[in-house]
Legacy VTK file of the C-alpha trace (Angstrom):
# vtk DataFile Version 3.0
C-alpha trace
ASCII
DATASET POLYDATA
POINTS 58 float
-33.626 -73.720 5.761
-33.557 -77.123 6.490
-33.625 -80.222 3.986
-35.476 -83.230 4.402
-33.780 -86.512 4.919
-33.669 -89.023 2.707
-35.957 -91.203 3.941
-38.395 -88.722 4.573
-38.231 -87.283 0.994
-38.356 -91.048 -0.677
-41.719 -91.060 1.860
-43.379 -88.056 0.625
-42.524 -89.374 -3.556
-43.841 -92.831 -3.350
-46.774 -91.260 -1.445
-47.710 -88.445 -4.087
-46.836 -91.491 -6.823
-49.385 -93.915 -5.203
-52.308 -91.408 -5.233
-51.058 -89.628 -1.946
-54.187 -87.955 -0.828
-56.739 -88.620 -3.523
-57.463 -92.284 -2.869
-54.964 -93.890 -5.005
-57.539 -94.467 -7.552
-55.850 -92.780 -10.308
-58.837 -91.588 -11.518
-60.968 -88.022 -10.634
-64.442 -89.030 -9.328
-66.418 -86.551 -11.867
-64.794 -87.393 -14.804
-67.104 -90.579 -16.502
-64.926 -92.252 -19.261
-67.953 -93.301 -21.144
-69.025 -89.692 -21.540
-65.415 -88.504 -21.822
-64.480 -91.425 -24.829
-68.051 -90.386 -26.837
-67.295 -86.366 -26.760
-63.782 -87.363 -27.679
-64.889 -89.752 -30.599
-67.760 -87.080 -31.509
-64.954 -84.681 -31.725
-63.083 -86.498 -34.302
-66.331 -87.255 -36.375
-66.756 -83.605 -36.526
-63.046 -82.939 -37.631
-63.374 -85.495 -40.567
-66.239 -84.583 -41.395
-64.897 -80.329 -41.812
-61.522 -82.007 -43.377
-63.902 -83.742 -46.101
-65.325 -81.037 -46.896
-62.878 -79.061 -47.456
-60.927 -81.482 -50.126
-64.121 -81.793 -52.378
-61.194 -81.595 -55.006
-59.082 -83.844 -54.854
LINES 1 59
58 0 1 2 3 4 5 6 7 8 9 10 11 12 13 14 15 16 17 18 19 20 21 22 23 24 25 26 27 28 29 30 31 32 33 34 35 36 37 38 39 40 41 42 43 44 45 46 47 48 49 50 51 52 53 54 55 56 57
C-alpha cells in the first residue's frame, strides 16, 4: 500500500473543496431555492399553527 505524496493529496483536497467534479457551483442543479425556501417556510406555518393549537390554555 502506497501513500500519496503530499502534493498530490493537497491536489485532490482543494479539488473536492472547490466543487471537484460537480462544476464548482456549490449548488445541485435540481434543487430550486425558491421552491425549497416556500416548502421550508410552509413547513413552519404548519408547525405554529399545530403548536397554537395545542396551548388553547394558556
Amino acid at each position: 500500500m502506497t501513500l500519496p505524496s503530499t502534493g498530490t493529496a493537497h491536489h485532490a483536497l482543494m479539488s473536492l473543496a472547490s466543487g471537484g467534479e460537480h462544476g464548482g457551483e456549490g449548488a445541485h442543479e435540481s434543487l430550486n431555492p425558491l421552491l425549497t425556501g416556500g416548502g421550508a417556510l410552509l413547513a413552519l406555518f404548519l408547525l405554529l399553527w399545530i403548536t397554537t393549537r395545542f396551548n388553547r390554555d394558556r
